[in-house]
N, C-alpha and C positions, 0 to 999 in steps of 0.2 A: 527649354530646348527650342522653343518657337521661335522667341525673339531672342537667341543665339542666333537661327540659322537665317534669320531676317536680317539681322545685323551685318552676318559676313557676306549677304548678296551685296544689301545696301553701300559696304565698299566700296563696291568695283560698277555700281548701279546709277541710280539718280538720285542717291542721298535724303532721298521720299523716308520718313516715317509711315513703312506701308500699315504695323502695327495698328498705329494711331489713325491713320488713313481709312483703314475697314471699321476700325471702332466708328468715327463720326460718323460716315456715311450708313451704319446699322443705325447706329439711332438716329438719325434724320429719319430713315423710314422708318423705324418700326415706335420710336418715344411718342409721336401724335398717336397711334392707336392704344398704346398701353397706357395712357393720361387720359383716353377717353374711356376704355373698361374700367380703369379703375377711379374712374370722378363716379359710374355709374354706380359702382358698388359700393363706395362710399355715400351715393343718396341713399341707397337701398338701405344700408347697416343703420343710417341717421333713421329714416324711416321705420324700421323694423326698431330702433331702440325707443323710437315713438310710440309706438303700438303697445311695447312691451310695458312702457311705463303706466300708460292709460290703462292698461289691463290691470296692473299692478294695484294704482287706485281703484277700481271698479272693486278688487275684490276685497282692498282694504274697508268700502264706504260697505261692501256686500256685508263681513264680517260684524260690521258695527251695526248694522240694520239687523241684524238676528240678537244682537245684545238686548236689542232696544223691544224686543216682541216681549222680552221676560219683565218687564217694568211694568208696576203695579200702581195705579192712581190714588189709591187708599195706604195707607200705614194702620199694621193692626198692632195692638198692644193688650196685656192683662195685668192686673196689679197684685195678682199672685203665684209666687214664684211655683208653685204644684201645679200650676196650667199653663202652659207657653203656646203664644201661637202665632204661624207664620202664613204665608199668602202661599198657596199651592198653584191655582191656576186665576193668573190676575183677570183675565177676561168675565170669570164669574163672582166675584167677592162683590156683595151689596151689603157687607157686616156697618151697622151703622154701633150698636150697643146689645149686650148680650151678657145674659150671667149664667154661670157655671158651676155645679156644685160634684162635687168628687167624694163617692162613699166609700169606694173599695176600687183597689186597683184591678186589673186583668192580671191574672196567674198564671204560669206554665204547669203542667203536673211535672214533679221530680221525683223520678223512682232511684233507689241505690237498694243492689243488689249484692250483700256484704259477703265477707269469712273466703276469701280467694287468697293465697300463698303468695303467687305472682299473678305478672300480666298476662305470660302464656298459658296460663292454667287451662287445661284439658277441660273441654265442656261435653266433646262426644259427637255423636250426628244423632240429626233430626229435624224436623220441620218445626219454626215458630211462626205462629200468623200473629200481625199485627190489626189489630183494627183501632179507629177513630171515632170518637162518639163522645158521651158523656155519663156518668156513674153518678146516682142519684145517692141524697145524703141518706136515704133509708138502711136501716142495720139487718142484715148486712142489706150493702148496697147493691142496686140492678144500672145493669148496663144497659144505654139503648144507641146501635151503630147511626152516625151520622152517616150524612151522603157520601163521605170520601170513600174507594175502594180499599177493602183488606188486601194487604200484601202476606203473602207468606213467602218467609226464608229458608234454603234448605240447606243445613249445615251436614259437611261430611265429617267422616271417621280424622278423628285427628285436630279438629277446629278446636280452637283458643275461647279464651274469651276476650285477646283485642280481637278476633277474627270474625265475634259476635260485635262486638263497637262499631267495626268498621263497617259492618251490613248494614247495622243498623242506621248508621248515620247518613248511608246513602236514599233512603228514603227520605219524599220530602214531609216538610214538616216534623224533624225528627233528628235530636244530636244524640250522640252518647260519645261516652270514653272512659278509659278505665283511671283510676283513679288511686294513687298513693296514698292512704291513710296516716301513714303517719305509725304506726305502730305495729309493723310488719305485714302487716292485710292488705287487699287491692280491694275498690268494691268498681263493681261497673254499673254507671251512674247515667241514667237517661231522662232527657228532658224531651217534652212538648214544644209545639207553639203555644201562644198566650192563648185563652179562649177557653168555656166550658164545653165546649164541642167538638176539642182538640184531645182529651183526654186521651188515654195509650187502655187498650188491654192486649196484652201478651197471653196466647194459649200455644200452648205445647202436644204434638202429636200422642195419640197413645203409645205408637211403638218407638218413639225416642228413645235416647240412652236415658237412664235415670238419672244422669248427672244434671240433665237439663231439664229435670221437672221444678226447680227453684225458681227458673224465671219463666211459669204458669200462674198468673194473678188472673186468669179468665172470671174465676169466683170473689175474688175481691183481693183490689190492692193494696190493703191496709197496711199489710206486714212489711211493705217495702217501700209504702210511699214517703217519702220526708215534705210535700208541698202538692196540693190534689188542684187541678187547674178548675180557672173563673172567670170570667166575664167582669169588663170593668163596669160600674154604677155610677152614673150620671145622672145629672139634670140640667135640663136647657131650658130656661128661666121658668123652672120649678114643676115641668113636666119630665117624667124619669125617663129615663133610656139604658140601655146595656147595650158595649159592645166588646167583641172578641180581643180585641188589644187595647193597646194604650195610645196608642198614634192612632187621632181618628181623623177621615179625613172626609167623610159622608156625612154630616152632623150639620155642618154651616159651606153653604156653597161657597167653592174656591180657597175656603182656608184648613188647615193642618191643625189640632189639638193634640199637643203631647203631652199626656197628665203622668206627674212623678210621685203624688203622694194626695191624700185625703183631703181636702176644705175643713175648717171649721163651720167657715162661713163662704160663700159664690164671689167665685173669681169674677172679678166684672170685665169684659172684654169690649173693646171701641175700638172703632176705628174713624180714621179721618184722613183729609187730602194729604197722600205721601207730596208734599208741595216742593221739600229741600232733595227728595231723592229723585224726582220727577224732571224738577231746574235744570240739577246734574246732567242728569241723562240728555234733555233736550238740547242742552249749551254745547254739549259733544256732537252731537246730530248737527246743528246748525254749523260748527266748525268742520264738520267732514265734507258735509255739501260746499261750503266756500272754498276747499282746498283740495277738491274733486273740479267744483266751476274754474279756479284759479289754474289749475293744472292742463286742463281742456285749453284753457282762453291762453297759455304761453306756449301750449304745443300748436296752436294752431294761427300764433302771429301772424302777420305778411310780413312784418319788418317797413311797415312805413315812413316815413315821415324821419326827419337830421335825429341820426343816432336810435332809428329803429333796427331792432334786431327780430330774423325771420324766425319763426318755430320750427322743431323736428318735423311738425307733421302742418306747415303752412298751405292754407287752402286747402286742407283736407276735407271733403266731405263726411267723411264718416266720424268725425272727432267733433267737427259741428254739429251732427246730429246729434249725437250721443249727449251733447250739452241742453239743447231744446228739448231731444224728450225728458232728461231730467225735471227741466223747466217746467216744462210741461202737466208730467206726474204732478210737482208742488202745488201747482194752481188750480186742481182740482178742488172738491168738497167731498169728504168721504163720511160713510153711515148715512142712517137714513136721514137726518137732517143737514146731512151737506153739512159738515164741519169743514174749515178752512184753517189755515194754518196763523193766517192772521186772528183768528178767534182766540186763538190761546199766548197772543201776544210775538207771533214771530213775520217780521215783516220784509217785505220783497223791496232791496235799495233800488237805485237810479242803475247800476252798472253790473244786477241780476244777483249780487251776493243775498244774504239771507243774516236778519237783525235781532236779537233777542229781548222783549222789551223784561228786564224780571220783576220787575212790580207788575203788570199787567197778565202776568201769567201765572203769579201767586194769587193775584185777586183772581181768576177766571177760573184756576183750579180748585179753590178754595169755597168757590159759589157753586161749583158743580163738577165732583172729580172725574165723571162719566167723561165729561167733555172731552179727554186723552184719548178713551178708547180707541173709537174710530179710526182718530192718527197710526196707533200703533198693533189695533188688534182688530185681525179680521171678523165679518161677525157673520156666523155660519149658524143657522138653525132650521129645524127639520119639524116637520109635520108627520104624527104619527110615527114618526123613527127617532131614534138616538145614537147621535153622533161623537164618533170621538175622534182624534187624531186631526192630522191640517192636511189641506187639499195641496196637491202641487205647486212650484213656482209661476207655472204657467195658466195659474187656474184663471177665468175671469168671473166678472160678475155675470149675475142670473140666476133665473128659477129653475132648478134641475127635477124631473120629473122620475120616481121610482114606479116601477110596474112589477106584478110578482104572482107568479102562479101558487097560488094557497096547495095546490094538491102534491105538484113538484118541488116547491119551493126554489124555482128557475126565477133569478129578479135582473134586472136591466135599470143602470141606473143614465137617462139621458142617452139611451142606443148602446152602451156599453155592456158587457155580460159581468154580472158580479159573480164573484166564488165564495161560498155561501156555505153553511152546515150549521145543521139545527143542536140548539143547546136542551140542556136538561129540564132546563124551566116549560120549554116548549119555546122559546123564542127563536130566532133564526140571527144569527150575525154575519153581517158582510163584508167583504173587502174590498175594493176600489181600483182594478187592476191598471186602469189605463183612462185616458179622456180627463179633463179638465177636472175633474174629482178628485184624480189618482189620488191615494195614500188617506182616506177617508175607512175610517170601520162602522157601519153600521147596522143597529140594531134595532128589527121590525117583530111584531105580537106575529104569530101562526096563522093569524087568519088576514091581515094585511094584506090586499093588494096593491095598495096606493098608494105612494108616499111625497112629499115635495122636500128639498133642500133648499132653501135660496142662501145663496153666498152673494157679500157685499165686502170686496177688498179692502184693506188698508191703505192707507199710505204706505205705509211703509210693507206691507206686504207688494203694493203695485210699484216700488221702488225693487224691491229683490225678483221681483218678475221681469221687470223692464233691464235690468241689469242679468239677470241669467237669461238672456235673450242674447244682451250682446255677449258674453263670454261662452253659449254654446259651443260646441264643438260644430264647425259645418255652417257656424251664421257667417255674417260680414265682415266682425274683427278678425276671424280666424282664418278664411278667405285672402282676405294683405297680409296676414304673415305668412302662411303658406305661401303666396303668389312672390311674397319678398324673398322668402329664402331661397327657393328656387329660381330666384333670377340670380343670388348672390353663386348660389353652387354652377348657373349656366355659365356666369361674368368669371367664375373664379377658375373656370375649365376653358374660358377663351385666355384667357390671360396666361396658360400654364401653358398653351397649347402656342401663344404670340412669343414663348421667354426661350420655346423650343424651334420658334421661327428665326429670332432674331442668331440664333447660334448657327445655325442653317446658311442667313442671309452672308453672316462674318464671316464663315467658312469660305462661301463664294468669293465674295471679295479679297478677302486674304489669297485665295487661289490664283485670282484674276490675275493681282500685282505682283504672285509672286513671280508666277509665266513671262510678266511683264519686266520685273526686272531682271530674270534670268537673260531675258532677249535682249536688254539694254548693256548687262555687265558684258556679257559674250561680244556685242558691236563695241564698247569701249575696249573689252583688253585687243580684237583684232583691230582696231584702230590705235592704239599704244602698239602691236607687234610692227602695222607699215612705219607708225611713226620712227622707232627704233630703226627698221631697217633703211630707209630712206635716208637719215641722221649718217649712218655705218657708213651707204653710199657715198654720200657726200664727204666722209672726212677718208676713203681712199682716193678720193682725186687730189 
């Protein structure tokens, strides 16, 4: 309708395209300001895709640095298939040879409670207490309760016996379920954990229904046991042991024994430098820090020199940095002998990458597998306390001082308050709420006031500190992306606000011309009316 009615001034007007007229002259003024908001937001997006990628990597190289805490410097083996055994916590395994002998496996006790119709069969109410302990082989046999507490169940008018299973099974330490025999009967069938000190005794209320005086073995389980629980029998190179299961994993520090069946003869157990699964691990390591350093060094090009190109994030400081302290970390010597990375065969080029020599780091690990540790595992040890668990990302090296009121049991580990509750032993356990410690559990004797912790980072623990530093929430990287995105939402609200200027400005101008050629057509048609009349004049004379 516009440029209809533009059209039919422009007839009788100055033949001006005023249309195209207001078009040019809006973007004359308004194309310089909307090329410059959005060049700006365009660096912004380039930048902010910068950040995003560097973060990207950080958390990727972050991920692999936690792979790498679980890698074990030794390789364990047994040469009989009745004893298996794997590295539970690699920091402590000093297994050099070791033999193992299997007399008797760990039992669960199995009780089956027979002659039931169905599942749902009516047992009645009543109270059953369960207690844990052990039944001695004497005829009849005495029970004596372990430390665990007795539970009693209390069954109402109407309960089952799956409604007995399912009680049952909800205590720990403890399955049942009812069971299909096979030849119209259900029996409900309960197991133990492994251990002779897991045993079950079932007593039954006196004023119970009598339906449920059957699963009363208080005086002995005999009539219903099918398998009475034990303890497994070992020997660790020829001094005996018993313990409650078959997974044992208190016997040899840092490693796991899972025995399936008896020895004739002692499982022999060695170990030696995990050398080929060690390699692996490190050749990944060395490959992530190169394409972590590679990534840094092209986002932060200047683009110099015929057929330089600039980086998303050129001349950035924070992406610089982030390369040095990497640097940095590497160049260290960590544990108490100052191990270096060069030690284990991994060498720093001319242009900061990082070299793998593998012959020289199978002979180094082969001469002395400790030598890894360091690299990859923090070493944390306590004086008069025991420690378990790993300190923060942010923890640092040093001597941490415990203090501890023997009377309150009120402890402060380095000015921090620990939360604390005494065990049954008489020990006290702590937990590590906050401060360079955080996420530390430890455990002090009763009478303990004093205690020392010294922690000596890793590598690679001081590589996932230095890197959850810059991905915090609130540090530096997070700082330019905030500050970016909100320059992109300020840039992208000027820009929305100039696209409602420029309609504004074409309005005007369309207005201006059209006023203009209104005034132009009006002079031309009364200049065609004198003409005309003037013309008339002249052809009556």
């Amino acid at each position: 309708m516009e440029n209809e009615i533009l059209t039919a001034l422009n007839r009788g007007g100055t033949g001006i395209n005023i249309a195209e007229l207001a078009d040019s002259l809006t973007q004359a003024e308004i194309a310089p300001r909307r090329a410059l908001i959005a060049e700006r937001i365009d660096r912004a997006e380039v930048r902010l895709s910068g950040y995003d990628r560097l973060r990207g990597q950080a958390e990727q190289m972050g991920d692999a640095l936690e792979l790498m805490r679980g890698l074990s410097s030794r390789s364990l083996s047994s040469d009989n298939s009745a004893v298996s055994v794997t590295v539970s916590d690699p920091g402590k395994v000093d297994l050099q040879n070791a033999r193992i002998g299997v007399s008797q496996l760990a039992q669960s006790q199995v009780l089956s409670f027979v002659g039931f119709s169905e599942a749902e069969a009516e047992i009645g109410a009543g109270a059953l207490t369960v207690e844990f302990g052990n039944w001695s082989a004497d005829v009849p046999p005495v029970f004596s309760a372990g430390t665990r507490t007795a539970q009693t169940i209390t069954f109402q008018p109407g309960s089952s016996l799956a409604d007995m299973a399912e009680a049952l099974s909800s205590l720990d330490g403890l399955s049942a379920r009812v069971i299909d025999l096979g030849d119209g009967t259900f029996s409900l069938g309960v197991i133990s954990e492994t251990g002779s000190q897991n045993a079950l005794r079932l007593s039954v209320a006196a004023d119970a229904d009598p339906r449920m005086a059957q699963f009363d073995i208080s005086a002995d389980p005999g009539a219903v046991q099918v398998q009475g629980a034990q303890d497994a029998k070992l020997s660790l190179n020829g001094i005996a042991v018993t313990r409650s299961s078959n997974q044992i994993d208190d016997l040899l520090p840092g490693v796991t024994l899972n025995v399936t069946g008896q020895t004739l003869s002692d499982a022999n157990l060695s170990g030696r430098a995990n050398v080929e699964g060690a390699l692996e691990v490190m050749q990944s390591f060395v490959d992530i820090i190169n394409a972590t350093q590679g990534l840094v060094k092209s986002l932060t090009a200047r683009g110099f020199g015929e057929g330089g190109v600039a980086g998303d994030l050129a001349g950035d400081s924070l992406a610089d940095g982030v390369l040095r302290g990497m640097q940095s970390v590497l160049s260290r010597g960590f544990g108490v002998k100052g191990v270096h990375l060069s030690d284990i065969g991994i060498r720093t080029e001319r242009d900061g990458s990082l070299s793998l020599d593998a012959d020289r780091f199978s002979t180094a690990l082969t001469a002395n597998p400790a030598l890894l540790d360091p690299l990859i595992r923090d070493d944390l040890v306590g004086t008069t306390v025991q420690i378990s668990g790993t300190p923060g990302s942010g923890a640092t090296a040093g001597r941490y001082a415990l203090t501890r009121d023997t009377a309150t049991g009120e402890a402060t580990l380095a000015g921090v308050a620990l939360i604390g509750s005494a065990q049954a032993n008489g020990d006290w356990t702590y937990r590590v709420p906050s401060g360079p410690m955080r996420g530390l559990t430890l455990t002090v004797g009763t009478g303990t006031e004093r205690a020392e912790i010294n922690f000596q980072p890793s590598m690679v623990g001081s590589l996932q500190s230095y890197l959850s530093g810059i991905l915090a929430d609130g540090n530096a990287l997070a700082q330019r992306e905030d500050a970016l995105g909100a320059s992109i939402v300020t840039e992208t609200t000027a820009l929305e606000a100039l696209n409602l200027r420029s309609e504004e400005v074409r309005t005007r101008y369309l207005g201006q011309f059209t006023q203009m050629e209104m005034i132009v057509t009006q002079l031309n048609s009364t200049g065609d009316y004198l003409t005309n009349l003037v013309e008339g004049w002249n052809a009556d004379r």
